[in-house]
C-alpha positions, -999 to +999 in steps of 0.1 A: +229+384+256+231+374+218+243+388+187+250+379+152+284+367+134+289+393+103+319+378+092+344+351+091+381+357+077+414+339+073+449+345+059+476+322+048+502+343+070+505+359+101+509+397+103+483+407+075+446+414+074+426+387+064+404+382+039+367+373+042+349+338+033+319+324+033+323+300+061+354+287+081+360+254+100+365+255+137+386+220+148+384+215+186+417+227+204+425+237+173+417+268+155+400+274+123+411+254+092+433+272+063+445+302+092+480+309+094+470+310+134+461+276+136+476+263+168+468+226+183+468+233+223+476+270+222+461+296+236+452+319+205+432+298+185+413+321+170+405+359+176+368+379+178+364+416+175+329+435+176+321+453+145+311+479+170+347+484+176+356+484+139+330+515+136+351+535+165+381+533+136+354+541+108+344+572+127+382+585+133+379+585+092+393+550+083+378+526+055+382+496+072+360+465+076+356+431+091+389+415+087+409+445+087+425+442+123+432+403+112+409+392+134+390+355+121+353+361+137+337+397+134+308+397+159+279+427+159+253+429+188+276+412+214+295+429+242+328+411+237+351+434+259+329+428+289+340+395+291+364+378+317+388+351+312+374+320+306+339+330+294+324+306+275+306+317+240+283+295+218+279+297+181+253+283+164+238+250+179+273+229+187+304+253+183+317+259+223+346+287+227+363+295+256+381+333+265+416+326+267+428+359+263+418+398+264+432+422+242+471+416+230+500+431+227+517+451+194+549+449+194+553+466+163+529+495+152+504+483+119+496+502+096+458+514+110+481+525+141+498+545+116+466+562+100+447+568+130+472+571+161+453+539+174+441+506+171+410+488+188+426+452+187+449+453+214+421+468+235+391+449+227+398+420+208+397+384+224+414+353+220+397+317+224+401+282+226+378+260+205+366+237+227+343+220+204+344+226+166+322+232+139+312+254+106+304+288+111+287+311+086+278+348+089+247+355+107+250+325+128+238+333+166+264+339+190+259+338+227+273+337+263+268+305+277 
């Protein structure tokens, strides 16, 4: 199964949405260049969400789009909440990730909890490791490996 990236997004600090960008750098064990998530050897290098998911908040009457949840790759076409722990997706022709975690825990309530008595990251956004790097653009192919 393949889908399509529909957006790429970084922020200079943690805790915010993030803004959207025409392409972002992925270094290997890394994370993505210019994110406040950045983290050499951890485990949340950078974070996917389906814009599937992202419509389940549109339809509970939210404006919100990719970057919104402050997640760095917005995905559409690929089931990214079936996945299991260490998964391995392709981007493009080179990039390698690896699912290094599934959903996350809020320990504080953001503001789309606040709007819509809900939120779709902790539930179905994923965390990987960047196993080997690369540029990614929306509408880059994205695949299970």
């Amino acid at each position: 199964m393949s889908g399509k990236i529909r957006a790429v997004s970084i922020s200079e600090k943690k805790g915010i949405k993030k803004r959207n960008v025409e392409s972002v750098e992925l270094k290997e064990d890394s994370g993505i260049v210019g994110d406040a998530h950045m983290d050499r050897g951890g485990k949340r290098q950078v974070s996917l969400l389906a814009e599937e998911s992202i419509e389940k908040m549109r339809a509970k009457g939210l404006k919100v789009g990719p970057g919104d949840f402050a997640e760095n790759i917005t995905t559409k076409g690929i089931d990214l909440s079936g996945l299991k722990l260490g998964a391995r997706l392709k981007i493009g022709k080179e990039i390698l990730l690896e699912v290094s975690q599934i959903g996350k825990e809020c320990h504080t309530r953001c503001n789309i909890y606040y709007q819509a008595g809900d939120c779709v990251m902790p539930k179905e956004g994923i965390f990987v490791r960047v196993l080997k790097g690369g540029i990614i653009t929306p509408g880059d192919e994205i695949a299970y490996v």
